[in-house]
C-alpha positions as CSV (number, residue, x, y, z in Angstrom):
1,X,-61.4,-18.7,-14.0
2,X,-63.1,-16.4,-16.8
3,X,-60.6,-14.7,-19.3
4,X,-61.0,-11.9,-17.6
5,X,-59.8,-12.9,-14.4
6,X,-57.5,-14.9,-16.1
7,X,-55.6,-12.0,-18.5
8,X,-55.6,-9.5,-15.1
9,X,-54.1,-12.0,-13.5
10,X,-51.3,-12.6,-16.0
11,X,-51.2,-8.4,-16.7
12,X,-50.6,-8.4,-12.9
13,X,-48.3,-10.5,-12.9
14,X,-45.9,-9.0,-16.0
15,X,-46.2,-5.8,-14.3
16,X,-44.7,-6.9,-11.2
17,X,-41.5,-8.5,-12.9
18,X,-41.4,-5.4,-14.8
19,X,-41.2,-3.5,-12.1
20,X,-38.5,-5.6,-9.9
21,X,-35.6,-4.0,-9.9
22,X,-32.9,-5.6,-12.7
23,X,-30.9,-7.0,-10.2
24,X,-33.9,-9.1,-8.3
25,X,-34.5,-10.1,-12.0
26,X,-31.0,-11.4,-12.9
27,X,-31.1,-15.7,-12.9
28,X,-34.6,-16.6,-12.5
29,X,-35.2,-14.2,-9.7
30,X,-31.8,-14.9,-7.7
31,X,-30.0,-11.6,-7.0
32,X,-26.3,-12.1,-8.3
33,X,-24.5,-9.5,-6.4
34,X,-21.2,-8.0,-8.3
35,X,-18.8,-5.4,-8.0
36,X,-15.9,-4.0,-10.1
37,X,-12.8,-3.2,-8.5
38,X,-10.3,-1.1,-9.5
39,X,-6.7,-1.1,-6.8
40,X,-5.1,2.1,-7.3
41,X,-1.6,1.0,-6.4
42,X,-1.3,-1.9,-8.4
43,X,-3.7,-1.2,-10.9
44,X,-5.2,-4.5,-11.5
45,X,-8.9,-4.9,-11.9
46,X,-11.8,-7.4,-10.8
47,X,-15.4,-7.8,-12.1
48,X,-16.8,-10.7,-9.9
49,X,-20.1,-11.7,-9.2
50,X,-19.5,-12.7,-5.4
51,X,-22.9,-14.0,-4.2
52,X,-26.0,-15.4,-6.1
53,X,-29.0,-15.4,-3.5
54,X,-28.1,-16.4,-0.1
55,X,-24.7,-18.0,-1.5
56,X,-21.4,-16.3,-1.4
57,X,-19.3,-18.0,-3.8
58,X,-16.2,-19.9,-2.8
59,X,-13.7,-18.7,-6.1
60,X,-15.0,-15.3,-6.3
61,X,-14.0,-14.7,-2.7
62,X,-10.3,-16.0,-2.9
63,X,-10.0,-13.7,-5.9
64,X,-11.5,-11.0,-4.0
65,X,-9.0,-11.9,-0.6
66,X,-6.3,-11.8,-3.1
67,X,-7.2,-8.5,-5.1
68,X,-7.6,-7.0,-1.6
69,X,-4.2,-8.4,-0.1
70,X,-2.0,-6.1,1.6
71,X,0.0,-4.5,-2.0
72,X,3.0,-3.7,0.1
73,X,3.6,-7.2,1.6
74,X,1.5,-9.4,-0.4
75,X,0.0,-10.9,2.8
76,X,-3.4,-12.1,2.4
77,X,-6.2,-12.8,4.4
78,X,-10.3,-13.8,4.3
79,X,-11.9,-10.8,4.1
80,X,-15.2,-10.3,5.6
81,X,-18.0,-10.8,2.6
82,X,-20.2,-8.5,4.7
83,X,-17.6,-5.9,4.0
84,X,-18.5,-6.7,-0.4
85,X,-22.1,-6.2,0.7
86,X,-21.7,-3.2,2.3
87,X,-19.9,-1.8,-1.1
88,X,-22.4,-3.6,-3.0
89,X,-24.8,-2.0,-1.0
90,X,-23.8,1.7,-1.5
91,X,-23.8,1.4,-5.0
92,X,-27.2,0.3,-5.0
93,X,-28.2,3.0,-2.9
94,X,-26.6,5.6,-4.7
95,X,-27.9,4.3,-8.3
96,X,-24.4,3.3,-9.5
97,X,-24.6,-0.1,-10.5
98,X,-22.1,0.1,-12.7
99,X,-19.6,2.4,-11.4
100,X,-16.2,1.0,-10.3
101,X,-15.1,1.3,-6.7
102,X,-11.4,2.3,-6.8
103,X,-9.6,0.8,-4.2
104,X,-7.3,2.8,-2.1
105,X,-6.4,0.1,1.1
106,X,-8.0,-2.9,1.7
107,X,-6.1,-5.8,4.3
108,X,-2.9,-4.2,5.7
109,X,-0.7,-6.5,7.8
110,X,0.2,-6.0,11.3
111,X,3.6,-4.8,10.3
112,X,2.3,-2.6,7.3
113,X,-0.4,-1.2,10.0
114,X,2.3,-0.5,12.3
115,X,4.7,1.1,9.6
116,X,1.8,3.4,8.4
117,X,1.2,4.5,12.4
118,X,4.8,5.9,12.5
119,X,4.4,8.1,9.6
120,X,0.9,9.3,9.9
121,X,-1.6,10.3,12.2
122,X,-4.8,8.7,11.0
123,X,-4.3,5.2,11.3
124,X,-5.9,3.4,14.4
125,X,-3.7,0.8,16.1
126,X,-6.4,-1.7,16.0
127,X,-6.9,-1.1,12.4
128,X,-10.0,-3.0,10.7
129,X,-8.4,-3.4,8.0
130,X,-5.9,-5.7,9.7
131,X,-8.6,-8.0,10.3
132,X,-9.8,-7.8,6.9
133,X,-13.3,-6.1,7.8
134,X,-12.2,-2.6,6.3
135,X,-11.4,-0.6,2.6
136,X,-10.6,3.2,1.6
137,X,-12.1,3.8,-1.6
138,X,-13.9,5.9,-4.1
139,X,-16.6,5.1,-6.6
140,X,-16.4,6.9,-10.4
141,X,-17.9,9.2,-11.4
142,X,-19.4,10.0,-7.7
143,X,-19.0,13.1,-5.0
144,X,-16.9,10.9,-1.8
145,X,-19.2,12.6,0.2
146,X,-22.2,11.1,-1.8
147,X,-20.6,7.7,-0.9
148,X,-20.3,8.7,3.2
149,X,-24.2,9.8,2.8
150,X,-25.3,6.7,1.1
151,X,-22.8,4.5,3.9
152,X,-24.6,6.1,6.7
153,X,-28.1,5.9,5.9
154,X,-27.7,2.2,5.7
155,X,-27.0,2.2,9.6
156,X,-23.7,-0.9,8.9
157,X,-20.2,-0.5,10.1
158,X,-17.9,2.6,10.6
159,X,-17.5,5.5,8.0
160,X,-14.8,7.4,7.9
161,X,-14.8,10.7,5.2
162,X,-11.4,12.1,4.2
163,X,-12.3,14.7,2.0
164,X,-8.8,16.2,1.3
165,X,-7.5,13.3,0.6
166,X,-10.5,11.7,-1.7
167,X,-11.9,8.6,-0.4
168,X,-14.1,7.0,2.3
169,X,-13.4,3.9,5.2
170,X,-16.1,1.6,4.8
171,X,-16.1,-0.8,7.8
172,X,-18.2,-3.5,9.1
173,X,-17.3,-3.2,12.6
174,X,-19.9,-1.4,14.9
175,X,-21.2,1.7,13.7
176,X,-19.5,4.5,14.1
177,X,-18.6,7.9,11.7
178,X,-15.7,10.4,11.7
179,X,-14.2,13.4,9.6
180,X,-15.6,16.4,7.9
């Protein structure tokens, strides 16, 4: 190979790292997916890096199925890691990387679900979030209706848009939207 060839090749090469996105850069090339979390009623916080390539990781999970337990009961339960991709996902979309997803409901019990049925009119009886495959949320600094757009261009799971009341359902059951 000539030094011509040679430094092309290599300019060619820089360029295209350069122009990966950060995130494809992160660990040698392995995307390390995170999130920041931020629960509204009990005002605790998470940064977690939950997946690194194809691997979700084991601890950042259980602190995730915990930070997303039901706040009124303390039940817990495995939430569905599609459901962090899917967040992860929108955030990407919408060129927030950074921003913080406030949480408004993630798991809810049977008996919390229930409870919340009798007192209001939006709550389905087979719930996703009972079955740990749902969240309400917002993200900082962004429109909710920004979040609903960049939800249903990706084509996964419900998406539900409460504008009166600030926040969207994220699901990753089959897709489906509803409200305003």
């Amino acid at each position: 190979m000539n030094r011509r060839c040679f430094l092309g090749a290599g300019l060619g090469a820089a360029l295209a790292v350069a122009s990966a996105p950060l995130w494809a850069r992160r660990s040698g090339g392995t995307q390390v997916r995170t999130l920041s979390l931020h629960h509204l009623h009990t005002d605790e916080r998470l940064n977690v890096a939950y997946r690194i390539g194809d691997s979700y990781q084991r601890s950042a999970l259980k602190r995730l199925n915990h930070f997303l337990r039901d706040f009124r009961s303390g039940d817990e339960t495995a939430i569905d890691p599609q459901l962090f991709d899917l967040l992860h996902d929108v955030k990407r979309r919408l060129g927030h990387e950074h921003g913080t997803f406030e949480v408004i409901s993630g798991y809810r019990s049977p008996r919390t679900n229930a409870m919340l049925r009798r007192t209001s009119t939006g709550v389905a009886r087979r719930s996703l979030h009972m079955t740990g495959q749902a969240i309400d949320v917002r993200l900082t600094e962004m429109p909710t209706r920004n979040i609903r757009d960049a939800a249903l261009t990706l084509g996964r799971g419900g998406v539900g848009y409460y504008p009166r009341s600030d926040f969207v359902h994220l699901d990753t059951g089959r897709v489906r939207r509803w409200g305003a």
